[in-house]
TIKOL-115972 format. One record per residue (C-alpha): residue in one letter; x negated, y negated, z. Coordinates in pm, whole numbers, padded with zeros to 5 digits, always signed. Last residue first. Example, Ala and Ser with C-alpha at 12.3 -4.5 7.8 and 13.67 -1.06 7.14 Angstrom:
BEGIN
S-01367+00106+00714;A-01230+00450+00780;
# end
This chain:
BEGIN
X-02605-00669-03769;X-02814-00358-03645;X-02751-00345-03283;X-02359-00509-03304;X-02263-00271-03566;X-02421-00015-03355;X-02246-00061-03084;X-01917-00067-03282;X-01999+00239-03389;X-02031+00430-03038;X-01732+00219-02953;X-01527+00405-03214;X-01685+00743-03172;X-01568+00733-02807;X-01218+00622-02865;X-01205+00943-03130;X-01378+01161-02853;X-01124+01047-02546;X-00816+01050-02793;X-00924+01396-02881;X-00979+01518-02535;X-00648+01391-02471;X-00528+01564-02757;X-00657+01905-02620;X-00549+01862-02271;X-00177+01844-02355;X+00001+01495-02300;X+00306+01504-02086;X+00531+01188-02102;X+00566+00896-01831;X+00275+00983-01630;X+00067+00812-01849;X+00251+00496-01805;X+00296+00548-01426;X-00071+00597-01461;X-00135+00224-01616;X+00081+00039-01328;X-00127+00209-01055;X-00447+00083-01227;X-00543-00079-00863;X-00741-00369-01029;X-00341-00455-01160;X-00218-00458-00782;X-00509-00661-00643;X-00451-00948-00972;X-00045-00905-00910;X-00109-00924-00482;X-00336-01279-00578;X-00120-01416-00776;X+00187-01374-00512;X-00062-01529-00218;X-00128-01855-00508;X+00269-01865-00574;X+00362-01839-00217;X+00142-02148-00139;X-00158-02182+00170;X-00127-02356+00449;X-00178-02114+00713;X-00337-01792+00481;X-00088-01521+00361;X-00224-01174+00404;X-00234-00975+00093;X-00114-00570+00164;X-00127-00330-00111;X+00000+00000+00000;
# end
């Protein structure tokens, strides 16, 4: 549970940015996404090798040019 502690004198908007930037470094947002439909092991590897290649090459794009 995230808790943000409200400082004397301080706004409601500035203590509710603060929860929002603690709750997105959290990345509890992204695996209720994942969670949402079942993906087998085997594409998930592939997504993870395909991403992989991609900044692999975009590495070397930014090496050689």
């Amino acid at each position: 549970m995230i808790k943000v502690p409200v400082k004397e004198g301080e706004s409601i908007e500035r203590a509710l940015k603060r929860f929002k930037r603690k709750f997105e470094r959290t990345g509890a947002l992204k695996e209720v996404r994942t969670r949402q439909a079942y993906a087998k092991p085997s594409v998930v590897n592939r997504a993870q090798m395909i991403k992989a290649v991609y900044v692999e090459q975009l590495r070397r794009a930014e090496r050689e040019g």
